[in-house]
N, C-alpha and C positions, 0 to 999 in steps of 0.2 A: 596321314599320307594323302599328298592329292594328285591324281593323275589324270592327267590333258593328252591328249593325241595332235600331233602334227595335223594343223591346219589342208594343208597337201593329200594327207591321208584321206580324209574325207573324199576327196574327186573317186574314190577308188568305190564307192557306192554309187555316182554320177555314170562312170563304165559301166554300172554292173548293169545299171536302168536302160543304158543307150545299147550294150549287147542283146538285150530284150527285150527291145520293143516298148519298154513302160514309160509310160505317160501321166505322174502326177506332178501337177502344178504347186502344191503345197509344201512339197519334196522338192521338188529342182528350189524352190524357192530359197527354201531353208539351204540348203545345200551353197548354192550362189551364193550366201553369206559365210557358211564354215571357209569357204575359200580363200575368203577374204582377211578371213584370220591367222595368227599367226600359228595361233594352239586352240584346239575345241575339249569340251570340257569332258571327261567321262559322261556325267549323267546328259548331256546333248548328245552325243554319241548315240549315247542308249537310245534313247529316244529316236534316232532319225532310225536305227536299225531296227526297232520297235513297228514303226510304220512301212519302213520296206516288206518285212515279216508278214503285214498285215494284208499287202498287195499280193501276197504270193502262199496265201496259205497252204501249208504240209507240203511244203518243198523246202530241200537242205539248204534254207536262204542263204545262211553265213559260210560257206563252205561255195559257193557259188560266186558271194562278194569277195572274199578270202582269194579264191584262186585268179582275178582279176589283177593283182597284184603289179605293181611296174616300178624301175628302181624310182620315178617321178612321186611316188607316193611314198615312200620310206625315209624320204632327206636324207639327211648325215647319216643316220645308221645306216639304210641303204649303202650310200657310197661303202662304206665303213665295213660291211660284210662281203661287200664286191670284192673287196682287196685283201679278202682272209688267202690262204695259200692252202689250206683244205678245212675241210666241217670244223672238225676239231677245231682251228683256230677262228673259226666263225664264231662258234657257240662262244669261246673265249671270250671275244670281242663284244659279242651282242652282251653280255654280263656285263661288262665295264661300261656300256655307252647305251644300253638302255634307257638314260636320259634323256639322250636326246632325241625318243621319240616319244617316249610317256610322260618325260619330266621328273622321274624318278630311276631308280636304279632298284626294281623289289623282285625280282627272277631268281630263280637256288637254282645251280647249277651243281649237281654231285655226280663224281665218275665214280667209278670202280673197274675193276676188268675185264669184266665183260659187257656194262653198259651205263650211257651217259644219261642223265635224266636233265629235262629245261625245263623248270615248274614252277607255278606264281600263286603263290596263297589265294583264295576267295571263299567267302561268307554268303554270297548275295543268292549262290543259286539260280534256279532261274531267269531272275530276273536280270544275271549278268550272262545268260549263255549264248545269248547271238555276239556279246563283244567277244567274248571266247574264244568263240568258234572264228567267228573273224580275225583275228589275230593270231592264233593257230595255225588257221587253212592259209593266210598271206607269209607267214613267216614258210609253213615247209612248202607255198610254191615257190618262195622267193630260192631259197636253200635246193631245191631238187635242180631248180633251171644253172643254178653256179657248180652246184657239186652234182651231177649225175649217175658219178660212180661211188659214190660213198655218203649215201643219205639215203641210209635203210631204217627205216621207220622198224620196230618191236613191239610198240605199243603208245597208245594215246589215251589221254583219260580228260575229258572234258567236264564242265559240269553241267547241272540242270538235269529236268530228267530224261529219263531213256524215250525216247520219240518211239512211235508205232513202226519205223521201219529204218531200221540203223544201216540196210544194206551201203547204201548211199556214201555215210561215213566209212566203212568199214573199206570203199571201194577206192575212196577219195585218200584215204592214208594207207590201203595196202598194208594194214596190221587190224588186229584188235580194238577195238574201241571202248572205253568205259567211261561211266555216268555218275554223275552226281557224288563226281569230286570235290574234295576241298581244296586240291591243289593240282589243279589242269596243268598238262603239261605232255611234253615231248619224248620219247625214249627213244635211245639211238644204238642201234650195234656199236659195242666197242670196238667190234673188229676192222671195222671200215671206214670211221670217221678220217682215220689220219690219211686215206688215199687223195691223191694228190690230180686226178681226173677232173676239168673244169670245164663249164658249158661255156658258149658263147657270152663274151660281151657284150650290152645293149651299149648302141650307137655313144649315147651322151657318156656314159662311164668313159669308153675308148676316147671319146672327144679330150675330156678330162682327163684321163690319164698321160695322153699325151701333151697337155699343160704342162704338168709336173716332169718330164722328160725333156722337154725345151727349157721349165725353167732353172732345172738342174744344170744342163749343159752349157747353160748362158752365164751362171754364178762360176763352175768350176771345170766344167768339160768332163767328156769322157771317153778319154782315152787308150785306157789302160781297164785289166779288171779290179784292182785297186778299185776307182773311182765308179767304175759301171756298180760292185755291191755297194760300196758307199750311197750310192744313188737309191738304188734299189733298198737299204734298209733305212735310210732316212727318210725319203717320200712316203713309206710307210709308218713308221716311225711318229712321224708328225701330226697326224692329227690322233693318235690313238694316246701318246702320252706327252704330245710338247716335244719329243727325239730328246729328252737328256742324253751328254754323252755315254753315261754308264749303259745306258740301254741300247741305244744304237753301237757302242762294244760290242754286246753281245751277242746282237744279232750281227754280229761280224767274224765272231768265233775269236774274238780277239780280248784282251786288257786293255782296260782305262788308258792305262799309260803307251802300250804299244800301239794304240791306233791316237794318240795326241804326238807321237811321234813319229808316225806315217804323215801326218796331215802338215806337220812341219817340214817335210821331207817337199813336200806340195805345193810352201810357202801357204800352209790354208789354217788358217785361225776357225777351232770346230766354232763356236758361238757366232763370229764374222758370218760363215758359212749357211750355218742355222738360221740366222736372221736373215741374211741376202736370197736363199730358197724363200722363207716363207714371204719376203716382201715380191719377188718373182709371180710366188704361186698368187698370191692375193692378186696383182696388178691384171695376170692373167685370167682366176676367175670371176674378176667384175666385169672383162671387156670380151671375152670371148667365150662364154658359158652361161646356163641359162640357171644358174645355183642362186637363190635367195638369199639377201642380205645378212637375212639372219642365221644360214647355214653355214654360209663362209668363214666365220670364224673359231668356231669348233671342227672344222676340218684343216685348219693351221694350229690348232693345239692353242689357243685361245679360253681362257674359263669362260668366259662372255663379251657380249659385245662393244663394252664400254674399252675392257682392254684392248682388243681389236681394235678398234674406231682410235684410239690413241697412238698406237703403234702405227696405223697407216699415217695420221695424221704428221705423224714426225717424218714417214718419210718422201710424200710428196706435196704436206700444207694442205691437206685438202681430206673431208670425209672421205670413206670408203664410197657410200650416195653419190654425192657429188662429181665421182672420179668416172663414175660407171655412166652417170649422163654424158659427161665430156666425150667420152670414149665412143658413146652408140649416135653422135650426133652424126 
C-alpha cells in the first residue's frame, strides 16, 4: 500500500511556520517544491515534519500543524466533507474518498450505538507519530469548524509514545487521549453525530457552491420543489458516486421508475441531464474557481483524468488546460 498526501496539504506546515514566526531556509525550501507537486510521498512528509519537530522541541508540534488546517489544503476531500449534511454523513464520506487525499482508501470506520470509531492501522510507531498526530488534529479541526454541534470527541488514541506532558493533547481533543496505538483513530458519540447544526462556510466553498446552483438552473431550472431536491441531491450526488439514477432515487425518497417518470413529465432525459450539469459545472470550475486541474474531475464523478480530459474534450474540442487559459485571458 503506498500513501502520498495532497501536494496542497503540504502549505499547511508553510502556515504553521508563518503563524510563528519561524524562519528555516532549508524548510520553506523543501516545502516550495511539495507545492509544486501534485502528491508528496509519505516518507517526505515525514521528513519535513521530522524537521519542523526539531525547530520546536517539546511542543505539541503536530497538533499545532493539524489545527492550521483550511479547506485549501484538503482538495477534493475537503470540498467533499463540506457538503456532508451532518458528522455522520461526513465520516461516511471521508471512508469512500479517502483517496483522494492519501491515494488510497485504508480507514475502518465501525459504529455501533453508542459510538462511531475512524481508525487507520499503523506499525511504525514513533516514527509515524507527527504524521498522525497531523492528520488527526487537521481532520477534527476541519470537522468541529462544519459540525459544531455534533463533534464530541469520547476518545482519541494516537501512536508513539506517551510524551512527558499530554495535558496539551488531552486539551486539544477535549477527551482522553491514548498512546502507542496500533490503530490511531477518532471516537465519536453516537448520540450526536447525526445533529444537523453546521458552522460557517469558507468563502471559496460558497463561491463553489454556487457554481453548482447556476449550473443546475441553467441545464434545467428551478422552479418547483420537484426540481429545487432534484438539484440538491444530484449536485451532491455527483462527485461522491458519478449520481447513478438509482442513487439519486433515493436520495429523493422516491423509485427508479417514479422519478424516470417525473423527469419525463419535465420533458428531462435523467442521463441528458446528468451529463449537461456536469459539462456546466466543469465549464464553470475552470473559469471561475481557483480548484486544480487535477481536482476537478473527481468532483464531477470522473475516475480520473484522462476520462475527464475526454469528456470535456467532446464537448467544447478543446482540453480542460487549454479552456481555462481562454477563459482567464
Amino acid at each position: 500500500m503506498v500513501i502520498r498526501i495532497s501536494g496542497s496539504f503540504s502549505q499547511i506546515l508553510r502556515l504553521w511556520m508563518v503563524r510563528r514566526g519561524i524562519v528555516c531556509e532549508s524548510l520553506e525550501t523543501r516545502l516550495a517544491l511539495a507545492s509544486q507537486q501534485e502528491t508528496v510521498s509519505a516518507e517526505d512528509w515525514r521528513r519535513l515534519l521530522k524537521e519542523a519537530e526539531e525547530l520546536c522541541p517539546g511542543e505539541p508540534v503536530g497538533l499545532q500543524i493539524g489545527s492550521e488546517v483550511q479547506v485549501t489544503h484538503a482538495g477534493v476531500l475537503g470540498y467533499l466533507l463540506l457538503n456532508s449534511d451532518n458528522l455522520a454523513d461526513a465520516l461516511e464520506t471521508y471512508l469512500l474518498c479517502e483517496r483522494h487525499f492519501y491515494g488510497v482508501n485504508f480507514a475502518e470506520l465501525t459504529r455501533d450505538d453508542s459510538v462511531w470509531t475512524l481508525a487507520w492501522p499503523d506499525q511504525l510507531g514513533n516514527d509515524n507519530a507527527a504524521f498522525v498526530q497531523v492528520g488527526l488534529a487537521a481532520l477534527i479541526t476541519f470537522l468541529r469548524q462544519r459540525y459544531p454541534g455534533g463533534c464530541d470527541l469520547l476518545s482519541v488514541s494516537l501512536t508513539g509514545d506517551k510524551p512527558g506532558d499530554i495535558v496539551p493533547f488531552n486539551r486539544f481533543f477535549a477527551c482522553p487521549v491514548k498512546f502507542n496505538s496500533d490503530y490511531p483513530g477518532l471516537t465519536f458519540d453516537a448520540a450526536t453525530i447525526h445533529r444537523s447544526s453546521l458552522g460557517a462556510l469558507p468563502e471559496n466553498f460558497r463561491a463553489m457552491r454556487q457554481q453548482q446552483q447556476i449550473a443546475f438552473s441553467t441545464v434545467a431550472g428551478t422552479d418547483d420543489p420537484f426540481l429545487k431536491c432534484l438539484q440538491a441531491v444530484l449536485l451532491k450526488s455527483i462527485p461522491e458516486s458519478g449520481a447513478t439514477l438509482p442513487k439519486v432515487a433515493r436520495g429523493m425518497h422516491l423509485s427508479t421508475r417514479t422519478l424516470q417518470r417525473r423527469l419525463v413529465e419535465y420533458n428531462l432525459s435523467y442521463q441528458a441531464l446528468r451529463d449537461a450539469v456536469r459539462e456546466q459545472l466543469a465549464r464553470r470550475y475552470l473559469s471561475r474557481t481557483s480548484l486544480m486541474l487535477s481536482e476537478i474531475p473527481f468532483l464531477l464523478g470522473y475516475s480520473d483524468q484522462s476520462a475527464f480530459n475526454r469528456a470535456f474534450r467532446s464537448w467544447t474540442g478543446m482540453t480542460p488546460g487549454r479552456f481555462r487559459q481562454r477563459e482567464r485571458r
